[in-house]
DSSP file (Angstrom, degrees, kcal/mol; ACC not computed):
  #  RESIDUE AA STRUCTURE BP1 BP2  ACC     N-H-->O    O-->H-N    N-H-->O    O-->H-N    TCO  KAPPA ALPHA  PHI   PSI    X-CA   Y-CA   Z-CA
    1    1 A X              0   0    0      0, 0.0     2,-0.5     0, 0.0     0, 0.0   0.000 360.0 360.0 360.0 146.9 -155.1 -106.2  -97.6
    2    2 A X        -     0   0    0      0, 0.0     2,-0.2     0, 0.0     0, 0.0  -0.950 360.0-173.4-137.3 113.3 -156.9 -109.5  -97.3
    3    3 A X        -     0   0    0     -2,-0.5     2,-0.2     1,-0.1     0, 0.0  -0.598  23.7 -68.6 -98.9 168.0 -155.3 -112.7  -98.9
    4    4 A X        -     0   0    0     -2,-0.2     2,-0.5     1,-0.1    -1,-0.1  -0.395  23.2-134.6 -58.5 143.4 -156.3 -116.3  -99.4
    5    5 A X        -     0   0    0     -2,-0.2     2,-0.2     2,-0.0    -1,-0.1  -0.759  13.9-157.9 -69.1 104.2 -156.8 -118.9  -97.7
    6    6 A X        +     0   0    0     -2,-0.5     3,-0.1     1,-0.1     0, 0.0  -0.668  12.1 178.3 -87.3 141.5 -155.3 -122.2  -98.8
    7    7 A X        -     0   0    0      1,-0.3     2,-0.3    -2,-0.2    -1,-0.1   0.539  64.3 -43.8-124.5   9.5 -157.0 -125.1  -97.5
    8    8 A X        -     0   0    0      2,-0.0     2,-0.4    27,-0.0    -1,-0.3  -0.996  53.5-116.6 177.2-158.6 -154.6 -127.9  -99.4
    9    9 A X        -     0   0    0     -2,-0.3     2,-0.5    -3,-0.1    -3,-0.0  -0.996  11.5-128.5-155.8 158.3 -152.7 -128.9 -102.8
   10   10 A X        -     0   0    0     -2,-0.4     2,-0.4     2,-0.0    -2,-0.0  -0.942  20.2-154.0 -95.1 114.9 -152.5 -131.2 -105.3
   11   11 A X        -     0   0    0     -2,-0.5     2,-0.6     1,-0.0    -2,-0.0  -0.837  12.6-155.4 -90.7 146.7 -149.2 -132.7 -106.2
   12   12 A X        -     0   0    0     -2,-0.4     2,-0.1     2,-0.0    -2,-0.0  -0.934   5.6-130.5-119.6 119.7 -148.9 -133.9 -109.3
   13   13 A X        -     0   0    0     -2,-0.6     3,-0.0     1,-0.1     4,-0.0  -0.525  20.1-133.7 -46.8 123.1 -146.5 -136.6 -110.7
   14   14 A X  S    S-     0   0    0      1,-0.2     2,-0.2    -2,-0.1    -1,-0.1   0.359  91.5 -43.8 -62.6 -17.9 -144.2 -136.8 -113.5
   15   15 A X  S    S-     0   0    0      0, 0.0    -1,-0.2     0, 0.0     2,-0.1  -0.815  87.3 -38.8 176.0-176.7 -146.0 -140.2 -113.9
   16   16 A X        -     0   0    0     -2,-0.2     2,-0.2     1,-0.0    -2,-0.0  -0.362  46.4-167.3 -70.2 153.5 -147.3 -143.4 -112.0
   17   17 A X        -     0   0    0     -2,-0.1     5,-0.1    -4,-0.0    -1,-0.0  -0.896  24.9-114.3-139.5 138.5 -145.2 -144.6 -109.2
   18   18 A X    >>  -     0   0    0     -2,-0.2     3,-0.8     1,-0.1     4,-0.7  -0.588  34.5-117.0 -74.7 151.2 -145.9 -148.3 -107.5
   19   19 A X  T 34 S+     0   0    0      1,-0.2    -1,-0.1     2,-0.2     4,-0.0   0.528 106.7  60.7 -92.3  21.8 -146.8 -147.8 -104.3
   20   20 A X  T 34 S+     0   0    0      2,-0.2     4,-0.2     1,-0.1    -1,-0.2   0.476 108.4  52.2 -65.1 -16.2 -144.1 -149.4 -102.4
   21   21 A X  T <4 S+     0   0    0     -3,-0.8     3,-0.4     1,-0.2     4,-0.3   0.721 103.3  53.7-106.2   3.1 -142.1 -147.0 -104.0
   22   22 A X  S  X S+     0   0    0     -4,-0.7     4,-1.4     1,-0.2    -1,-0.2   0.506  81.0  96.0 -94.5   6.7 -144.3 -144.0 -103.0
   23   23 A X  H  > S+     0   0    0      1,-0.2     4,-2.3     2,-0.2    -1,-0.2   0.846  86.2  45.0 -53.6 -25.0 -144.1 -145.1  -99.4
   24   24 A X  H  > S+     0   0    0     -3,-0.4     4,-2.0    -4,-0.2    -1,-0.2   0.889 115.4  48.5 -85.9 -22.6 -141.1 -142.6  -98.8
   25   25 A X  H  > S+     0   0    0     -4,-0.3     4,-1.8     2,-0.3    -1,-0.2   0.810 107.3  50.3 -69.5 -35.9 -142.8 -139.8 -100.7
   26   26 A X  H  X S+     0   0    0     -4,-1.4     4,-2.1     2,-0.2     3,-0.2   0.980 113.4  48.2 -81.5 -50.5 -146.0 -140.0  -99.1
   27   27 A X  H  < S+     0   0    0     -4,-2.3     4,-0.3     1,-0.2    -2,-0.3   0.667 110.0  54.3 -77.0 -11.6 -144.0 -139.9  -95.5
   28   28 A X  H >< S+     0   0    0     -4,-2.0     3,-1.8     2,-0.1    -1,-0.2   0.886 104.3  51.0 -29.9 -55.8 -142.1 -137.1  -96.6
   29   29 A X  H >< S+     0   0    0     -4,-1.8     3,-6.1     1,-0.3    -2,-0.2   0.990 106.4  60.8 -76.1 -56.3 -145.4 -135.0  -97.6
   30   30 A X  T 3< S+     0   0    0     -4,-2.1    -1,-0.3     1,-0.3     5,-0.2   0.832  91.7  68.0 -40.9 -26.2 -146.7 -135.7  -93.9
   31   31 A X  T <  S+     0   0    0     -3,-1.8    -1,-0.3    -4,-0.3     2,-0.3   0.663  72.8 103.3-100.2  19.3 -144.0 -134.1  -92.6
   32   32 A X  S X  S-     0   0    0     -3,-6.1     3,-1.2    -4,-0.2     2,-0.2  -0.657  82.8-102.7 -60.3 144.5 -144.8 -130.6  -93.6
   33   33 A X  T 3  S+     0   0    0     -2,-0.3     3,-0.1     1,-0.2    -1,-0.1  -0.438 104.7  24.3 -50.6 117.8 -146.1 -128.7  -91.0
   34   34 A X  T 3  S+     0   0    0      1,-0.3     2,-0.6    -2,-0.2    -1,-0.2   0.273  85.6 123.2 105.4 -22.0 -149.4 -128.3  -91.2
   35   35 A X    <   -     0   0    0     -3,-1.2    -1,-0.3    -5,-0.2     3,-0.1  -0.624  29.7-178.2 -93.9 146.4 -150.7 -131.5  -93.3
   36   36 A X        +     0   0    0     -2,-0.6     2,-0.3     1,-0.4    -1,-0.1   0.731  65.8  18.1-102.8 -34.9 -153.2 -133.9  -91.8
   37   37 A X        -     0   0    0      2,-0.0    -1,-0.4    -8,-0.0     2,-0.3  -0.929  51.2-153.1-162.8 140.9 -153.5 -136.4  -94.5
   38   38 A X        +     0   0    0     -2,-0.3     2,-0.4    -3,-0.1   -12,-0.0  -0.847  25.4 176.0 -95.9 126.5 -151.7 -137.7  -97.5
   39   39 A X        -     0   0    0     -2,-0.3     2,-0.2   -13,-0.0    -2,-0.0  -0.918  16.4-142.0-126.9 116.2 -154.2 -139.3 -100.1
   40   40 A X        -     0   0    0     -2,-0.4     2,-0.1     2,-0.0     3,-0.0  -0.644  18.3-120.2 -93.9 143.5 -153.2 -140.8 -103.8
   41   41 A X        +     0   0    0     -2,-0.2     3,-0.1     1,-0.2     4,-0.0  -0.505  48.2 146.9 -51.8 141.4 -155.0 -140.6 -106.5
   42   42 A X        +     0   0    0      1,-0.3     2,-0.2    -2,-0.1    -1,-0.2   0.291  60.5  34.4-143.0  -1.3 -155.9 -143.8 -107.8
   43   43 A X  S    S-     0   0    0      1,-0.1    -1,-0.3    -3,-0.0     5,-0.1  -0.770 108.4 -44.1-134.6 164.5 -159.2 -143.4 -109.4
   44   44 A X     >  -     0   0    0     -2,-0.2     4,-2.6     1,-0.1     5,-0.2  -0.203  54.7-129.8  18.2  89.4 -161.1 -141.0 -111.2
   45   45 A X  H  >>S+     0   0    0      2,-0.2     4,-2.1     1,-0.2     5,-0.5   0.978 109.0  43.4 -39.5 -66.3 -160.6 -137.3 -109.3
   46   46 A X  H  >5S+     0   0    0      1,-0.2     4,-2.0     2,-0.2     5,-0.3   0.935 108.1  50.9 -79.2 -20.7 -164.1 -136.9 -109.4
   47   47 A X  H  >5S+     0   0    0      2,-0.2     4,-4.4     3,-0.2    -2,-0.2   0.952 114.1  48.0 -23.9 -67.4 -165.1 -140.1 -108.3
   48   48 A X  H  X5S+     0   0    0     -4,-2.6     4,-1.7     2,-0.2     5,-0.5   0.989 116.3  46.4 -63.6 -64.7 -162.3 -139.7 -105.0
   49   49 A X  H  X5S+     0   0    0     -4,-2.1     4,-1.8     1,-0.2     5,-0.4   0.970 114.9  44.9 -69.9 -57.2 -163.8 -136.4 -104.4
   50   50 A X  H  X<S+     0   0    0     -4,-2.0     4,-1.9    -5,-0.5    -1,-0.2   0.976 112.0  57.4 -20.8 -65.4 -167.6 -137.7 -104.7
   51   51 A X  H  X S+     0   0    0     -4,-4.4     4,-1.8    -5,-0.3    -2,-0.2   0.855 109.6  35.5 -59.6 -44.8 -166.6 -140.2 -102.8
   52   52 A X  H  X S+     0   0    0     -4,-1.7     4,-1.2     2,-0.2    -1,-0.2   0.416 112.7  54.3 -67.0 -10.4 -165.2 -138.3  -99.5
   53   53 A X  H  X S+     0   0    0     -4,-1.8     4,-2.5    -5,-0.5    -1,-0.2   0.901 103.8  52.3-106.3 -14.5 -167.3 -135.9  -99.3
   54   54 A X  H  X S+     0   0    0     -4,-1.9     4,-2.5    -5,-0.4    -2,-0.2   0.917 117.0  50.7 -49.9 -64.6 -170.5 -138.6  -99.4
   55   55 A X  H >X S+     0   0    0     -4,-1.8     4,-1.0    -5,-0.2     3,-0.8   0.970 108.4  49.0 -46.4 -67.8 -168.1 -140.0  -96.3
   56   56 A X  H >X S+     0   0    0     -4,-1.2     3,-1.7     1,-0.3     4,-0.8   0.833 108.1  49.9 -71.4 -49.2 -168.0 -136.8  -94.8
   57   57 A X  H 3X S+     0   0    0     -4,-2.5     4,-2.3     1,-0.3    -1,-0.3   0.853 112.2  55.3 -53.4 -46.3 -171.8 -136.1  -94.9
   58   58 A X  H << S+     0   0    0     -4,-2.5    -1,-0.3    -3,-0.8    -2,-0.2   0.564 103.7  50.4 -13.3 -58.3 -172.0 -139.4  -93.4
   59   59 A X  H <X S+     0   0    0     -3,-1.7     4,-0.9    -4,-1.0    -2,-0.2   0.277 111.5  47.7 -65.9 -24.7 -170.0 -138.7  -90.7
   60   60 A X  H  X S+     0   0    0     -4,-0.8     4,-0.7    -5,-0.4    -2,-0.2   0.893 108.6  48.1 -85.8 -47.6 -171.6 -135.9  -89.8
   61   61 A X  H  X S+     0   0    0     -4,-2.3     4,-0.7     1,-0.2    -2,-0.1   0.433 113.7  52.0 -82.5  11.0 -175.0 -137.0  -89.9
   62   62 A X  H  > S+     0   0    0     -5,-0.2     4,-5.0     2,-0.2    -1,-0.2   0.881 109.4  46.4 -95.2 -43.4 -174.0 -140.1  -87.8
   63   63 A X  H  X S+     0   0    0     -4,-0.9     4,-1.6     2,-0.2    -2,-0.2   0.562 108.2  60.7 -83.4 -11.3 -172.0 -138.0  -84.9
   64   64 A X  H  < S+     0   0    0     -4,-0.7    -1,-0.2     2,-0.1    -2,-0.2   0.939 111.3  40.7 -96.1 -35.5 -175.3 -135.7  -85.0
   65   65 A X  H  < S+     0   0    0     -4,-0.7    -2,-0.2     2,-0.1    -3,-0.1   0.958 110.4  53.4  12.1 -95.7 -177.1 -139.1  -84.0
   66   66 A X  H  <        0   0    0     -4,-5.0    -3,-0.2     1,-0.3    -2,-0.1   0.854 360.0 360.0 -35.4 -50.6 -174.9 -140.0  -81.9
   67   67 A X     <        0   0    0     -4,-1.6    -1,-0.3    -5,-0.0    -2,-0.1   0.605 360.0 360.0 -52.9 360.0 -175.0 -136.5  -79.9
């Protein structure tokens, strides 16, 4: 039998939190096993996602340059 593949999660908040006071939360979530980066929403979801994956393409076509 052939499961999914997770490749991350959203947590979602009970509401906004300042962020001095999400500093401990945020270094909590890093220390799961397996996570690479903590990011908050702060904008627009599809905006943030627009926006990184425009970086990533970026990044790609830059190191393929580079090479």
């Amino acid at each position: 039998m052939m499961t999914d593949r997770h490749a991350g999660y959203l947590v979602i908040l009970d509401g906004p939190i300042r962020e001095d006071d999400a500093e401990a939360l945020i270094k909590a979530i890093k220390m799961f096993k397996g996570v690479i980066k903590v990011e908050p929403v702060t904008e627009d979801i599809q905006l943030q996602l627009a926006i990184a994956r425009a970086k990533n393409e970026l990044e790609i076509k830059l190191w393929s340059v580079l090479r």
